[in-house]
C-alpha positions in Angstrom: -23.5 -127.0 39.9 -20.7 -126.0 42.3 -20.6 -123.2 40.8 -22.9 -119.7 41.3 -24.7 -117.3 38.5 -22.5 -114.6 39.4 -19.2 -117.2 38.8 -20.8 -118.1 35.3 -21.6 -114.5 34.3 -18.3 -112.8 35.4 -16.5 -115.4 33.4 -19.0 -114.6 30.2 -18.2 -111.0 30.8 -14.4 -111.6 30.9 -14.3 -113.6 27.9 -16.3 -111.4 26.0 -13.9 -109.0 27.0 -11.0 -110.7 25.9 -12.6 -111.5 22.2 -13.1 -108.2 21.5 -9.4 -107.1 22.8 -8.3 -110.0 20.3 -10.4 -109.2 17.7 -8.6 -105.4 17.3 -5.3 -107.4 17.6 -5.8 -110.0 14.9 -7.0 -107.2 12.1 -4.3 -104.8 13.7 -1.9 -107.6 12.5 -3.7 -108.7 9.4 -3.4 -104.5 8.8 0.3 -104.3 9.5 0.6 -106.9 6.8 -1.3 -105.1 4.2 1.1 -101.9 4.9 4.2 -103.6 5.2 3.5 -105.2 1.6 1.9 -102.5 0.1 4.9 -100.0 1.0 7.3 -102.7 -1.1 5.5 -103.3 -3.8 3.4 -100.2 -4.1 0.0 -101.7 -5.6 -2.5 -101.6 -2.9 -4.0 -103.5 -5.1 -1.3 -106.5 -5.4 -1.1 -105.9 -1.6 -4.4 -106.7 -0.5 -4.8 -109.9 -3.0 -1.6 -111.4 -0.5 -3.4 -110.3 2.4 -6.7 -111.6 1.1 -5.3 -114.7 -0.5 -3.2 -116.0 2.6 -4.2 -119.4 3.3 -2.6 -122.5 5.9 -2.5 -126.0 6.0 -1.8 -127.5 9.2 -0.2 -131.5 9.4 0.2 -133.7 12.3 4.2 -133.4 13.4 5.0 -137.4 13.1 9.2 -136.3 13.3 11.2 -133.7 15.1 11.2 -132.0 12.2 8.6 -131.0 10.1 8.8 -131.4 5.9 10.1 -128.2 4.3 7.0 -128.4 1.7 3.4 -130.2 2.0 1.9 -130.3 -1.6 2.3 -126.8 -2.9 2.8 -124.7 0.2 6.0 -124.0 1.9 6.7 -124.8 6.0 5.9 -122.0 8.4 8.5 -121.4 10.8 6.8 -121.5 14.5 8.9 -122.1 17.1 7.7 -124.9 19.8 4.7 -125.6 17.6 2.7 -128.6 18.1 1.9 -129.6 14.2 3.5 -128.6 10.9 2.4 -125.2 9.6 2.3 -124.8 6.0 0.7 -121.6 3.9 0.2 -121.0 -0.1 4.1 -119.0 -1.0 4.3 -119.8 -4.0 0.7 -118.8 -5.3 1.2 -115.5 -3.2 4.5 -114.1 -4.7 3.9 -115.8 -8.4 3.0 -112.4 -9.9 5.7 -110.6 -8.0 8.7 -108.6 -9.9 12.3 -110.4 -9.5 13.6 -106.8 -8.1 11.9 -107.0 -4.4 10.8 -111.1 -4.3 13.1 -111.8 -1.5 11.7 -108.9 0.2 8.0 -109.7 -0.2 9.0 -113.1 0.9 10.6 -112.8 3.9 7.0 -109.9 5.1 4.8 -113.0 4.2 6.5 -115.3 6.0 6.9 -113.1 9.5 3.5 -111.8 9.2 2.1 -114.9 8.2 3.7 -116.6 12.1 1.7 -113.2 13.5 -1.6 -113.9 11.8 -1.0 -117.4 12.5 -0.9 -116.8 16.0 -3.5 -114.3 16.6 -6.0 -116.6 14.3 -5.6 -119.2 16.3 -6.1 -117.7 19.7 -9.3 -116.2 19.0 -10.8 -118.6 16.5 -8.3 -122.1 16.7 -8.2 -123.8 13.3 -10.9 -125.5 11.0 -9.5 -127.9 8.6 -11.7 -128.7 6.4 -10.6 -131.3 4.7 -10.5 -133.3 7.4 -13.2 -131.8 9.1 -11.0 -131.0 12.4 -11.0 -128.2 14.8 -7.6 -127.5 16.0 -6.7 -125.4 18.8 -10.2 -125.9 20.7 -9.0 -124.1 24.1 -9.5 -120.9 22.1 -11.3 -118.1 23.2 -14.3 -118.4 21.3 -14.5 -122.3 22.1 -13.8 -120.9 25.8 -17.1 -118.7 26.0 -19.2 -120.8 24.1 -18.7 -123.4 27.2 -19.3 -121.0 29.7 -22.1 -119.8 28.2 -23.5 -123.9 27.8 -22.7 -124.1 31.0 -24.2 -121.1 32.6 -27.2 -122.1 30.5 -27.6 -126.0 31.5 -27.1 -124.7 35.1 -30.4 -122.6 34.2 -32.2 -125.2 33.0 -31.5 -127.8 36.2 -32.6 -124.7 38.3 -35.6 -123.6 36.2 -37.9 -124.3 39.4 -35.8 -125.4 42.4 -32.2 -126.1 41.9 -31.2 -129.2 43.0 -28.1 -130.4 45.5 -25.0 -131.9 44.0 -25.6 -135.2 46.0 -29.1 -135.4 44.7 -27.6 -135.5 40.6 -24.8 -137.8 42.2 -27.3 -140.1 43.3 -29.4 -139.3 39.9 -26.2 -140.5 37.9 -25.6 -143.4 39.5 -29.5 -144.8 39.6 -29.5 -143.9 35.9 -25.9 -146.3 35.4 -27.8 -148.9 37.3 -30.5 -148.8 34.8 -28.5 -148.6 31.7 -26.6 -151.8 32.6 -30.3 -153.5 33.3 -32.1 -152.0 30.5 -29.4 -153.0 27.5 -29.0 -155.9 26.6 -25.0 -157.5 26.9 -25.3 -159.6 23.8 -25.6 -155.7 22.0 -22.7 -154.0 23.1 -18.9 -154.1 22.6 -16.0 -154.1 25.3 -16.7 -149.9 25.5 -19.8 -150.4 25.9 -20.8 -149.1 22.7 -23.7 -150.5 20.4 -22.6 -152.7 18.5 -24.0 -152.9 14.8 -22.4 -156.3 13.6 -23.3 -158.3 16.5 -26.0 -161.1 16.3 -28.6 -159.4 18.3 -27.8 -156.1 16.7 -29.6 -157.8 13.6 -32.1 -159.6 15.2 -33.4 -156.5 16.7 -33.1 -154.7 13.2 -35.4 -157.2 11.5 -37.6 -157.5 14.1 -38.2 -153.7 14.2 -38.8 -153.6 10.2 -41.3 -156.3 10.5 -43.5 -154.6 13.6 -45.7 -152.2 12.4 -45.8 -150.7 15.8 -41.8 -149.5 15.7 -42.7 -148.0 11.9 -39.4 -148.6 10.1 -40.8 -151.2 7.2 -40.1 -148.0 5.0 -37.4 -145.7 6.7 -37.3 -143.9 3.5 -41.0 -142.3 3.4 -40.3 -139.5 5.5 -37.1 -138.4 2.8 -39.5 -138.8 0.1 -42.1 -136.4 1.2 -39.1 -134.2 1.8 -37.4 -134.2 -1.5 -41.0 -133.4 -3.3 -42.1 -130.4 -0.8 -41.4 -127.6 -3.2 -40.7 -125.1 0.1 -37.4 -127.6 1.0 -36.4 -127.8 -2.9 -36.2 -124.1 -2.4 -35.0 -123.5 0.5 -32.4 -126.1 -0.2 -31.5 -124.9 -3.3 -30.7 -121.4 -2.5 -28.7 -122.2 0.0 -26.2 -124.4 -2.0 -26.5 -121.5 -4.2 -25.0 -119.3 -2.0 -22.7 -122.1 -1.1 -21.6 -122.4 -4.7 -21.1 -118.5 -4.9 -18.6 -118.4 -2.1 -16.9 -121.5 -2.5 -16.0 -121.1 -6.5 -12.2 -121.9 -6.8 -9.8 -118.6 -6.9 -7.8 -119.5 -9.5 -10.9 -119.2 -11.6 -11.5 -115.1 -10.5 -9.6 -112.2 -12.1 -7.6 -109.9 -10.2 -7.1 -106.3 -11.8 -4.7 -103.9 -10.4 -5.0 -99.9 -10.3 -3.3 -99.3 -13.7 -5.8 -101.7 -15.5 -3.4 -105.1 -15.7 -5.5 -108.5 -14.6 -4.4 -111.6 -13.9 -5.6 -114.3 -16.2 -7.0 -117.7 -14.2 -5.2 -120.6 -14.0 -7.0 -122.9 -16.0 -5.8 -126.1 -17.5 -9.3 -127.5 -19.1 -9.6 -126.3 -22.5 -13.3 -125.8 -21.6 -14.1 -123.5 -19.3 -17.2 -121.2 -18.4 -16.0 -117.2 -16.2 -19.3 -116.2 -14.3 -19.0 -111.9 -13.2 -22.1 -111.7 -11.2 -22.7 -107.7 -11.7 -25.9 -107.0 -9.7 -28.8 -108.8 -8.4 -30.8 -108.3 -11.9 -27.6 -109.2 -14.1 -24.7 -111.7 -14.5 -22.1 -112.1 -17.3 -21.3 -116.1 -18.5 -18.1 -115.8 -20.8 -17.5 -119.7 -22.1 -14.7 -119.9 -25.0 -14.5 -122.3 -27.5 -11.1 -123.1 -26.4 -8.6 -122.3 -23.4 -6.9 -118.7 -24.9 -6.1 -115.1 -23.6 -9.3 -113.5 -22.1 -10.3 -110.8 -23.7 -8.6 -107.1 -22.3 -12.5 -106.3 -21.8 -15.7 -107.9 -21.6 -18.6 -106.5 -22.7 -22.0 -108.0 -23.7 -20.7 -107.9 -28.0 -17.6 -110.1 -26.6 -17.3 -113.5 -28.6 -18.6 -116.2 -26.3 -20.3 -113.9 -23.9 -24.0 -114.8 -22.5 -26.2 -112.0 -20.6 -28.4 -113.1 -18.3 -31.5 -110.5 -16.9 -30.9 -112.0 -13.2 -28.0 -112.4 -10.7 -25.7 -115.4 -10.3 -27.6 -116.8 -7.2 -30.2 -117.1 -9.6 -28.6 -118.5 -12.7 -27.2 -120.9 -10.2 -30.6 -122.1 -8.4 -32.7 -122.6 -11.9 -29.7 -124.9 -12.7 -29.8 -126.7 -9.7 -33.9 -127.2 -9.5 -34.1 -128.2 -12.6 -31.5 -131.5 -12.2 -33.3 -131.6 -9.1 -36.5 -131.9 -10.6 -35.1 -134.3 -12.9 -34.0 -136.9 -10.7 -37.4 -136.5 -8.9 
């Protein structure tokens, strides 16, 4: 509230600014990478599968020093870094030639601190296995504030802005009736509800038993969800399309200029390959047992299923009808 529109909208403007400057840096280093690989091992091809491919783990730093290896990827060296950087080495360079390994190696791992560091200035990190945003003073997280800001600042002033003392004295009235309006016996030492205390579960049963508060059957309002046909849908598609993106890599096949492909790393001895050609067609290959793919797939290959629709919606019948199911 201290604060003016123009304050809020020059500071928009300027961090606007300064994504899109970042932006060109980040793909001009994510560029240089590409180049710098491909003029080594001469397979655009193989280049941009280590470009694409380039993943990061990031650990909590618990010692000085940070283990040389977490799982299966291999320590980045930052200096001055707050956490343990770790990225994917060994899957990168697995398919390399012995002849210029060391030298792919050592482009990964300087690139990879550039990339690192660009990434993480405009975007911060996302781990999500842990669900964690690291590096939330980025530049995105920086506009998105501003622009919350500039925006709750709006709505206060929709009709007549009011002072700073006034919300002061708004605040503190609204304290006053917190500490009057909740009950002690429900709160913990933070001043946080607390679930396992005695009046916690008074109140509980006392709410499912009044028909006024109508929580004797929290559950209707999911019911009538997971039976409206529309959500099932709606729902459905959408995991689709989560499905699609998310499919493990080590299950796709890589093929180079000359023709060579990579087979997938797959240790089940049951396996289904999905090639989604076009909207109206997909491809479901499912051996008998795990062996060497085939050097080409056609619709007359052993094992091979056509379909007359796209992945999304090989995917989505599968998914209503165990949906349907349950229901």
């Amino acid at each position: 509230m201290t604060h003016s529109n123009d304050y809020y909208l020059n500071k928009i403007a300027v961090l606007e600014k300064q994504i899109q400057v970042q932006q060109q840096k980040f793909f001009d280093t994510r560029n240089d990478f590409y180049d710098h690989l491909n003029k080594v091992v001469k397979d655009p091809v193989t280049a941009f599968n280590i470009n694409d491919n380039l993943n990061f783990e990031l650990k909590e730093k618990k010692t000085p020093k940070c283990e040389h290896f977490w799982g299966d990827y291999e320590l980045l060296n930052i200096k001055d870094a707050k956490y343990c950087t770790y990225i994917n080495l060994d899957a990168l360079v697995r398919y390399i030639t012995p002849n210029n390994k060391e030298q792919v190696i050592n482009i990964i791992q300087t690139e990879a601190v550039k990339v690192w560091q660009e990434m993480t200035y405009l975007n911060g990190f996302y781990d999500t296995k842990t669900n964690k945003h690291y590096f939330v003073n980025n530049l995105r997280s920086q506009l998105i504030q501003a622009q919350n800001n500039y925006a709750d600042k709006q709505t206060l002033c929709r009709r007549k802005c009011p002072s700073l003392l006034a919300l002061e004295q708004q605040l503190v009235k609204l304290k006053e009736d917190k500490l009057n309006l909740i009950d002690k016996a429900l709160v913990d030492e933070n001043n946080k509800i607390n679930i396992h205390s005695v009046a916690f579960s008074q109140l509980l049963k006392k709410a499912f038993t009044s028909e006024n508060l109508g929580l004797s059957d929290p559950l209707t309002g999911f019911a009538t969800l997971y039976r409206d046909p529309q959500i099932v849908s709606a729902f459905t598609t959408e995991y689709a399309h989560k499905i699609i993106d998310t499919y493990p890599k080590e299950y796709t096949i890589s093929v180079s200029q000359n023709g060579n492909y990579i087979k997938p790393k797959i240790k089940d001895r049951e396996y289904s390959l999905y090639f989604s050609v076009e909207p109206s067609c997909s491809i479901i290959y499912k051996p008998t047992e795990a062996k060497s793919l085939p050097k080409v797939i056609t619709s007359k290959t052993n094992h091979v299923h056509t379909k007359d629709c796209g992945l999304e919606k090989v995917i989505e019948h599968n998914l209503k009808q165990k949906w349907f199911k349950y229901v």
